[in-house]
C-alpha positions as CSV (number, residue, x, y, z in Angstrom):
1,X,-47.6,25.1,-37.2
2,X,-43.7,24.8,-37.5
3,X,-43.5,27.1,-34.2
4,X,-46.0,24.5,-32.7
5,X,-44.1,21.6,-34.1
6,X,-40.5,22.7,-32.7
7,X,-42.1,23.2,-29.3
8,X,-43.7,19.3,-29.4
9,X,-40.3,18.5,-30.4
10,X,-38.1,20.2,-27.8
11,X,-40.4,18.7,-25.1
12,X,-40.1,15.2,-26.6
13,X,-36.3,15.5,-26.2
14,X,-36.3,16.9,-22.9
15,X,-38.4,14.5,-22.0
16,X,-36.3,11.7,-23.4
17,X,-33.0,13.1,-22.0
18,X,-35.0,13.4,-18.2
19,X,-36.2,9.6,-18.7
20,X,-32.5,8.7,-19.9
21,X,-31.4,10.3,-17.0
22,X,-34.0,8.9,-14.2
23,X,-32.6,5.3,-15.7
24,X,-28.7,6.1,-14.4
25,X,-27.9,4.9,-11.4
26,X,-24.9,5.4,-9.4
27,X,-22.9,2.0,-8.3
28,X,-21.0,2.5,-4.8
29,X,-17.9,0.6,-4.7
30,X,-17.8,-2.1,-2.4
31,X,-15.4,-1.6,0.3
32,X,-13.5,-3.7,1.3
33,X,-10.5,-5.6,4.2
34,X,-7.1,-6.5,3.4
35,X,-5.0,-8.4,6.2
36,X,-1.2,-7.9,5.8
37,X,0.2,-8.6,9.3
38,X,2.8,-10.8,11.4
39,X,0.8,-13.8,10.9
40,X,-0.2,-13.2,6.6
41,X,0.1,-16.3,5.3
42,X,2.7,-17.3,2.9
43,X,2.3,-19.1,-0.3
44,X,2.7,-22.7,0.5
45,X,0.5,-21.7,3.7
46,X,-2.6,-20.5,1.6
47,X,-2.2,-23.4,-0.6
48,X,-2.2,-25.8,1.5
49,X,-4.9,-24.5,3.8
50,X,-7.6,-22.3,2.4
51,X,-10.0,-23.0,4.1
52,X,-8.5,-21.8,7.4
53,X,-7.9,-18.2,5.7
54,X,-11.4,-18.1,4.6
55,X,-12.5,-17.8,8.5
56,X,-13.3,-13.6,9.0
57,X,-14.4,-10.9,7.0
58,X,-11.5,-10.3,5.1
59,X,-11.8,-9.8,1.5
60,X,-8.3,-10.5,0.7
61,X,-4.6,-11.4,2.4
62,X,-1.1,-10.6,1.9
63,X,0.8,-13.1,0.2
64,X,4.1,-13.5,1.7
65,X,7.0,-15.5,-0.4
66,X,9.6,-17.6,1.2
67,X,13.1,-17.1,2.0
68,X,14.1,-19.8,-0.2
69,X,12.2,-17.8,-3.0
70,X,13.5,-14.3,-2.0
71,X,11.1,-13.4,0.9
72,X,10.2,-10.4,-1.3
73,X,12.9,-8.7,-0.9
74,X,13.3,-7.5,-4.6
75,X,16.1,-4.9,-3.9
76,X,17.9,-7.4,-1.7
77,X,20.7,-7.5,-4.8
78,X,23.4,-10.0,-3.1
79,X,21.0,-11.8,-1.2
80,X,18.9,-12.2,-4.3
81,X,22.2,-14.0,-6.2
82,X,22.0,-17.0,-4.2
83,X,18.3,-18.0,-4.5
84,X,18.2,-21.1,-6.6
85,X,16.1,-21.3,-9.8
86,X,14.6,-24.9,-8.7
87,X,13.1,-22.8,-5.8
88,X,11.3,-20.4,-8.0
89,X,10.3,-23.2,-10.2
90,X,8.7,-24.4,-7.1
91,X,6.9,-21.4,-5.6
92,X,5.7,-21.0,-9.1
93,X,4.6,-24.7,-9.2
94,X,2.2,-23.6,-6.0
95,X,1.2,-20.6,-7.7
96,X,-0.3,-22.9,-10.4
97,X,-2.2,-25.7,-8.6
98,X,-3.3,-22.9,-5.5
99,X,-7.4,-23.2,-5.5
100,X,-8.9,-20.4,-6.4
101,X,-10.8,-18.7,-3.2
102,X,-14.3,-17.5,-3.1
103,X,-14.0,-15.2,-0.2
104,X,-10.3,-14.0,-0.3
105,X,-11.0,-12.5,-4.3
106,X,-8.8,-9.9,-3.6
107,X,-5.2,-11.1,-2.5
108,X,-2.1,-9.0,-3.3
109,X,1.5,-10.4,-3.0
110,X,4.3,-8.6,-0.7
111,X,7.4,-7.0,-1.9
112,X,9.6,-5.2,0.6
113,X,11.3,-2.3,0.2
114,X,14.7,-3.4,2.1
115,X,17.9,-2.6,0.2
116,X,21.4,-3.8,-1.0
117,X,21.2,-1.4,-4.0
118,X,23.4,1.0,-5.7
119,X,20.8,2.8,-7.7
120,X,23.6,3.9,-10.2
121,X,24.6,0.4,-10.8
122,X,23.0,-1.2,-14.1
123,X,24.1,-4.8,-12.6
124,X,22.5,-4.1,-9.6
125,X,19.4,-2.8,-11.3
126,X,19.4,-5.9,-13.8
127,X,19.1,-8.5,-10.5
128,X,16.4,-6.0,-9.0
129,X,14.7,-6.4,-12.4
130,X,14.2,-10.0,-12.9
131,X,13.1,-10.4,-9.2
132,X,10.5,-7.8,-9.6
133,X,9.9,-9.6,-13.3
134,X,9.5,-13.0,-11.1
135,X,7.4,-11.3,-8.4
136,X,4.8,-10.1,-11.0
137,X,4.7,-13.6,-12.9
138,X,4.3,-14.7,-9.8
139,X,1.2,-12.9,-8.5
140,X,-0.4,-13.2,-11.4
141,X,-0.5,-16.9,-10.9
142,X,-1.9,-17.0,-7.6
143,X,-5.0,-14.8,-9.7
144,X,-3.8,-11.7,-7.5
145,X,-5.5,-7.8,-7.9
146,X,-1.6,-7.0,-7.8
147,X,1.4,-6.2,-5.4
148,X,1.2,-5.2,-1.7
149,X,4.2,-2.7,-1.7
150,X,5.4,-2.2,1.6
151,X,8.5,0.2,1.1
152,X,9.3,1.0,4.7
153,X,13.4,-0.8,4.8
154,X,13.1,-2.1,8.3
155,X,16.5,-3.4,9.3
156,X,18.0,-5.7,6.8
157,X,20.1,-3.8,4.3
158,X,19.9,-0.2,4.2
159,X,17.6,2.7,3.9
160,X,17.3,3.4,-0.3
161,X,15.0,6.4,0.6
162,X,17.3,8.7,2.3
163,X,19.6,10.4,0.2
164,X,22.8,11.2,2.9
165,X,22.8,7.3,3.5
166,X,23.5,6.4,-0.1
167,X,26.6,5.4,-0.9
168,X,27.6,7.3,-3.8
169,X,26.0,10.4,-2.0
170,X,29.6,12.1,-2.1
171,X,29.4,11.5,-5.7
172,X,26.1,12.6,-6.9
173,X,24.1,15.2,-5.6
174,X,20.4,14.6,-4.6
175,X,18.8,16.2,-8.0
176,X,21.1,13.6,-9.5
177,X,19.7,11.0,-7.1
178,X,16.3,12.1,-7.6
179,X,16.6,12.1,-11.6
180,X,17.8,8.2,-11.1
181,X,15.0,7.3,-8.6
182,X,12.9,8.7,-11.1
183,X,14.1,6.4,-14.4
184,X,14.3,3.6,-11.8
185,X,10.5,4.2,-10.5
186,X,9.3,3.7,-14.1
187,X,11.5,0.5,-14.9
188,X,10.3,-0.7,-11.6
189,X,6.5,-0.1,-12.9
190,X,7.3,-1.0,-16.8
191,X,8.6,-4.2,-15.5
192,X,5.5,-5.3,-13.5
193,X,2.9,-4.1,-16.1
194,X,4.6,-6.0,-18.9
195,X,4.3,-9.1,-16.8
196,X,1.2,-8.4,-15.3
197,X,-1.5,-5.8,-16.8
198,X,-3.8,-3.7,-15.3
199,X,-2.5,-4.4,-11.6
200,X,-3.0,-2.8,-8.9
201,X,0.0,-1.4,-6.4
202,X,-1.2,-1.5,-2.9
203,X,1.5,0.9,-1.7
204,X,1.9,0.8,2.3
205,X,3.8,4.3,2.6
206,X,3.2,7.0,-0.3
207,X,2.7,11.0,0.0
208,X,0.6,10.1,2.8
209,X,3.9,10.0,4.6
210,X,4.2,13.8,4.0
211,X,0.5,15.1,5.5
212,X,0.7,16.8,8.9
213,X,-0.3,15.8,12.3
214,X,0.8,12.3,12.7
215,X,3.8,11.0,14.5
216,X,6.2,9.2,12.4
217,X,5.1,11.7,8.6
218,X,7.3,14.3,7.8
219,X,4.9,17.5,7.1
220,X,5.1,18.9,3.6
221,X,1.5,19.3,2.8
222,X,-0.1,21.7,1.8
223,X,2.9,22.5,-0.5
224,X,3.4,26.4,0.6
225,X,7.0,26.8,-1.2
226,X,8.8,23.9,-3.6
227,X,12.3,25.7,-3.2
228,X,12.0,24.8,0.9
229,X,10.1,21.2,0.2
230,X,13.2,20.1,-2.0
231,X,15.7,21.3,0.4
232,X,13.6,19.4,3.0
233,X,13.6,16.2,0.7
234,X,17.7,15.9,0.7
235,X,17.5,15.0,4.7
236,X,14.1,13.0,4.6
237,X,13.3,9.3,5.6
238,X,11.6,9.4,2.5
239,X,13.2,12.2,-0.2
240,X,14.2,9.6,-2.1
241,X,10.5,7.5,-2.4
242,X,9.2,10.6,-3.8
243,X,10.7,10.7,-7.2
244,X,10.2,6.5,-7.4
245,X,6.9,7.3,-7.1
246,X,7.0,9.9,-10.2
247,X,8.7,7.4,-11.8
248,X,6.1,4.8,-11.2
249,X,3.2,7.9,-12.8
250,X,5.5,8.0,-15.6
251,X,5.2,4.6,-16.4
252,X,1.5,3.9,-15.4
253,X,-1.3,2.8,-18.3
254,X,-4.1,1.1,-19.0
255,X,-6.4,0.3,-15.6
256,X,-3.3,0.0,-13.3
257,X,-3.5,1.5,-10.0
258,X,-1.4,3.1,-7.8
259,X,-3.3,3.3,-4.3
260,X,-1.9,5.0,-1.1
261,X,-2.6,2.8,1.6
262,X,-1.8,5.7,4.3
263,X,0.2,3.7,6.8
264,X,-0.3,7.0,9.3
265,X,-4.3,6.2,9.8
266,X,-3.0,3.8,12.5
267,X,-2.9,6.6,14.8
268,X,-6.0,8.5,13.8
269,X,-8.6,10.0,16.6
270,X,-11.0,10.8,14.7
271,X,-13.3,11.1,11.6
272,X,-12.3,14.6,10.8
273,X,-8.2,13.2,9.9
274,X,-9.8,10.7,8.0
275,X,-11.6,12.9,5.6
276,X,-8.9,15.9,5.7
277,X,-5.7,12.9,4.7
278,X,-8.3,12.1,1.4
279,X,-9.0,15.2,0.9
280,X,-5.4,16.4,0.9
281,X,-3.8,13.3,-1.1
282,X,-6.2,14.0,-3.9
283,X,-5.3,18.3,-3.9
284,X,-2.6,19.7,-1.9
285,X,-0.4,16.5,-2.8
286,X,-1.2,17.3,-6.3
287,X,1.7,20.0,-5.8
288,X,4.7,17.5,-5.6
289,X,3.4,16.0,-8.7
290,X,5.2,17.4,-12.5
291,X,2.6,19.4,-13.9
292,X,2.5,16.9,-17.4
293,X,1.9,14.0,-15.0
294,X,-1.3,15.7,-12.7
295,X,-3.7,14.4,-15.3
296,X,-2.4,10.6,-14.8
297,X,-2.1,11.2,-11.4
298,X,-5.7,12.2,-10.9
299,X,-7.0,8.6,-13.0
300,X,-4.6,6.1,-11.4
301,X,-4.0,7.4,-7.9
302,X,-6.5,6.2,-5.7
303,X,-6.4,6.1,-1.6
304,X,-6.9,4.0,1.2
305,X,-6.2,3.6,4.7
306,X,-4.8,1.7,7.3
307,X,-6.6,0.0,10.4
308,X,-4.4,-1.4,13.5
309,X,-5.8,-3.4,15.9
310,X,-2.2,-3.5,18.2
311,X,-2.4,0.9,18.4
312,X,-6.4,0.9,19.6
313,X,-5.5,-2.2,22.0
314,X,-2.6,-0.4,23.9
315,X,0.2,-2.9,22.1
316,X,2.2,0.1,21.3
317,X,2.3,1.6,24.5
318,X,5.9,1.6,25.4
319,X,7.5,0.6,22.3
320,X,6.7,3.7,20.0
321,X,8.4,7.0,20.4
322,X,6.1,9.7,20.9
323,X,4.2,11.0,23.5
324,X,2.7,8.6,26.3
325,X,-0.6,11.1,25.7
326,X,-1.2,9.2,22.3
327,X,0.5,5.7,22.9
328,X,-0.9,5.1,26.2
329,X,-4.1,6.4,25.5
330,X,-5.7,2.9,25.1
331,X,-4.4,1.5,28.2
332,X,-6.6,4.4,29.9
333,X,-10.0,2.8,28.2
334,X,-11.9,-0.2,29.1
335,X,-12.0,-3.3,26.6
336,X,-15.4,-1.8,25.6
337,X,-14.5,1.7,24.5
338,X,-10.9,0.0,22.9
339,X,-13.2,-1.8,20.7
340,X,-15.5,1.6,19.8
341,X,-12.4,2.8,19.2
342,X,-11.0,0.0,16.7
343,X,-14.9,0.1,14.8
344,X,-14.7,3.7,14.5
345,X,-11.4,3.8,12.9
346,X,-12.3,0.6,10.9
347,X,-15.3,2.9,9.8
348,X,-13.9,5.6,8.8
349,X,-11.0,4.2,6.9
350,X,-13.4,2.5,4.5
351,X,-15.7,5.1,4.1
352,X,-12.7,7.9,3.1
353,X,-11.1,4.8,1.0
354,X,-11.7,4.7,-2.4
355,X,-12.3,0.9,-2.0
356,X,-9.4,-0.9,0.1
357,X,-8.4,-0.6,3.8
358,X,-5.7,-2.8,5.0
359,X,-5.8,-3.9,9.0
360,X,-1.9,-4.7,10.3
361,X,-1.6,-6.8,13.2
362,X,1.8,-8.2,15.1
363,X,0.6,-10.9,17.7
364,X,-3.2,-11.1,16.8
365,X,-4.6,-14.0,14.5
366,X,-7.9,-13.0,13.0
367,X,-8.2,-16.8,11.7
368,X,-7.4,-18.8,15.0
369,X,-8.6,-16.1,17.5
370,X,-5.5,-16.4,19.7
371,X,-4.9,-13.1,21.3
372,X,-7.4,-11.0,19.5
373,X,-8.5,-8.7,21.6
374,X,-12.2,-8.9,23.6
375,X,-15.4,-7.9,20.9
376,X,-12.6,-6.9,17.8
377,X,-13.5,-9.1,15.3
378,X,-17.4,-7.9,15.6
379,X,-16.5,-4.5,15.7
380,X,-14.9,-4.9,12.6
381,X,-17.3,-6.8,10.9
382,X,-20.1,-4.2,11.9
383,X,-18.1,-1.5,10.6
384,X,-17.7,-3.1,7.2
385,X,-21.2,-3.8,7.2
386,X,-22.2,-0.2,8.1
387,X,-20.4,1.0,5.5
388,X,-21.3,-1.6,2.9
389,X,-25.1,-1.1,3.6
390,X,-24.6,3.1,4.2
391,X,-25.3,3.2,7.6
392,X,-23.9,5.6,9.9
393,X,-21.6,4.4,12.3
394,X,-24.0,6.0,15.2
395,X,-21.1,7.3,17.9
396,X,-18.6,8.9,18.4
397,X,-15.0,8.8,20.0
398,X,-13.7,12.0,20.5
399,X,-14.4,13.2,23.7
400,X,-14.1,9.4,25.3
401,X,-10.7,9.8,23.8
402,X,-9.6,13.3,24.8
403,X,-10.5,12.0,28.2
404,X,-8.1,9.4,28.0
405,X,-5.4,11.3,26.4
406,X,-5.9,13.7,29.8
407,X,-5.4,10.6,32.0
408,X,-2.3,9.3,30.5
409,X,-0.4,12.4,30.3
410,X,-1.4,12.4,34.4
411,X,-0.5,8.8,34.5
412,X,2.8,8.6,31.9
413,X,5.4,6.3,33.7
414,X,8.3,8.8,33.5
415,X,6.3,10.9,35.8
416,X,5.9,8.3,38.3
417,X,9.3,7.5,38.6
């Protein structure tokens, strides 16, 4: 009887525990579009003409600041001394009356990257500070998932991400530079979280910048030997972002995110890059990470990808450095296949995101139409949808690409000349 009972019971529980189970069902994350471009809107645009932004299928926008306010430019340290406080009061003031958006829920607000810093200077670090202070105040008003972090310096100021273009290089060595970027990566990130919680960093450029394959990353990954990667990090574009970044997993808590946005996926060709970048920021990047941080890093590093519209259009075609095969490979395609081109890459960076993709455009505006290129904004919309509603895309671009990489080589103007 007790043999017979502990039988009825063990089926009751299984039982239970398979109903429990049959009851669980797994959420997908919405995907979803952020625009950060030449014509992003700044604040006193987006307050004082929502509905206009609310035209397209992007979930959110970057927030630009103004000049007058410090354009965003938090390590700007001289520039940064002459920004009056009645023109942060007033940013601040359209912060607080800017109408709260039913389409654009998820807006982040830029910060640039550009530099007038000594990153051994206190002072300098205490200006830096109360911008970035400002900054996060700041987004947080405007009801903001975070900060859009776009690193890359352009040209004002200098490049703080290189270590032989510092200017105390011929005092401090680059493991001393590193340990600095380091503390100044977790001020940086202490200083945003205690003004606003649980953000999320949309960063632009991160250890994406270090995968292989694409034109303007430096290959590191798959880590094969750390002795030769640090000696490689002491000439790089971006040694120096590296150990900010640590800095910013040594400060991270709570539900803050730091999300690599992947700036390289401009230049993708095809679904396989997509799903080999994830794959590799979430494993082989794991390797440039301290061992006591891999844990964090695994819970607040998430990844997306970027989408441009100028790249799959043929905008690039003379004004980016490498190969005619790969920047003039649009201008070999018919407006059709451009825009099978732009879905497919549109597709593929949401589905390998773990929920953001970010399009950049220079001359297109999504919101007035002007210059956007023939059947773009419904091939993004359909590839959003498809991926929203788990549908395949249903083509492919490989070989119609190959082809035209073929023809441009043939065609490349140098050749011609």
């Amino acid at each position: 009887m007790k043999k017979l009972t502990s039988i009825l019971l063990f089926v009751s529980i299984v039982c239970s525990a398979s109903w429990s189970f049959a009851q669980v069902t797994q959420t997908q994350t919405k995907k979803k579009i952020i625009d950060f471009g030449w014509n992003s809107p700044f604040t006193y645009e987006l307050s004082s003409n929502l509905k206009k932004y609310e035209i397209g299928v992007f979930d959110g926008t970057g927030i630009k600041i103004p000049k007058y306010a410090g354009a965003g430019n938090i390590f700007m340290v001289n520039d940064l001394k002459t920004i009056r406080e009645d023109s942060l009061k007033y940013e601040m003031s359209l912060a607080d009356k800017m109408p709260q958006s039913k389409v654009l829920t998820d807006n982040f607000l830029v910060l640039y990257g550009a530099s007038q810093m000594d990153w051994f200077s206190d002072a300098d670090w205490a200006i830096a500070e109360k911008n970035i202070r400002y900054s996060a105040k700041l987004a947080k008003a405007l009801k903001c998932k975070g900060i859009l972090w776009d690193a890359e310096p352009y040209k004002l100021g200098k490049n703080p991400w290189k270590y032989p273009e510092q200017p105390m290089a011929s005092k401090y060595s680059y493991d001393e530079y590193y340990k600095k970027l380091r503390t100044r990566g977790m001020q940086f990130m202490n200083a945003l979280q205690e003004e606003f919680p649980d953000l999320i960093i949309y960063s632009l450029r991160e250890l994406s910048d270090f995968q292989q394959g694409s034109p303007f990353s430096e290959p590191l990954l798959p880590v094969n030997d750390l002795k030769s990667v640090n000696n490689k990090l002491k000439e790089m574009w971006w040694g120096l972002h590296l150990p900010f970044t640590i800095g910013i997993m040594d400060a991270i808590k709570g539900k803050s995110v730091l999300v690599d946005a992947n700036e390289e996926a401009y230049f993708y060709t095809s679904s396989q890059q997509f799903y080999e970048t994830a794959t590799t920021l979430k494993s082989d990047a794991m390797a440039l990470i301290p061992a006591d941080l891999q844990m964090k890093f695994a819970a607040h590093y998430k990844v997306g990808n970027a989408i441009s519209a100028d790249y799959t259009n043929g905008q690039w075609a003379n004004v980016i450095t490498f190969p005619y095969r790969l920047s003039g490979q649009a201008l070999m395609l018919s407006p059709k296949e451009q825009a099978e081109w732009f879905e497919h890459n549109a597709y593929y960076a949401l589905r390998t995101s773990d929920e953001y993709a970010w399009l950049y455009t220079e001359k297109h505006n999504w919101w007035t139409g002007k210059n956007v290129p023939q059947g773009f904004q419904e091939a993004l919309l359909r590839a959003k949808q498809k991926v929203n509603e788990g549908k395949p895309l249903g083509f492919k671009v490989e070989e119609m690409l190959k082809s035209a990489q073929i023809k441009a080589e043939a065609f490349q103007p140098e050749k011609k000349k």
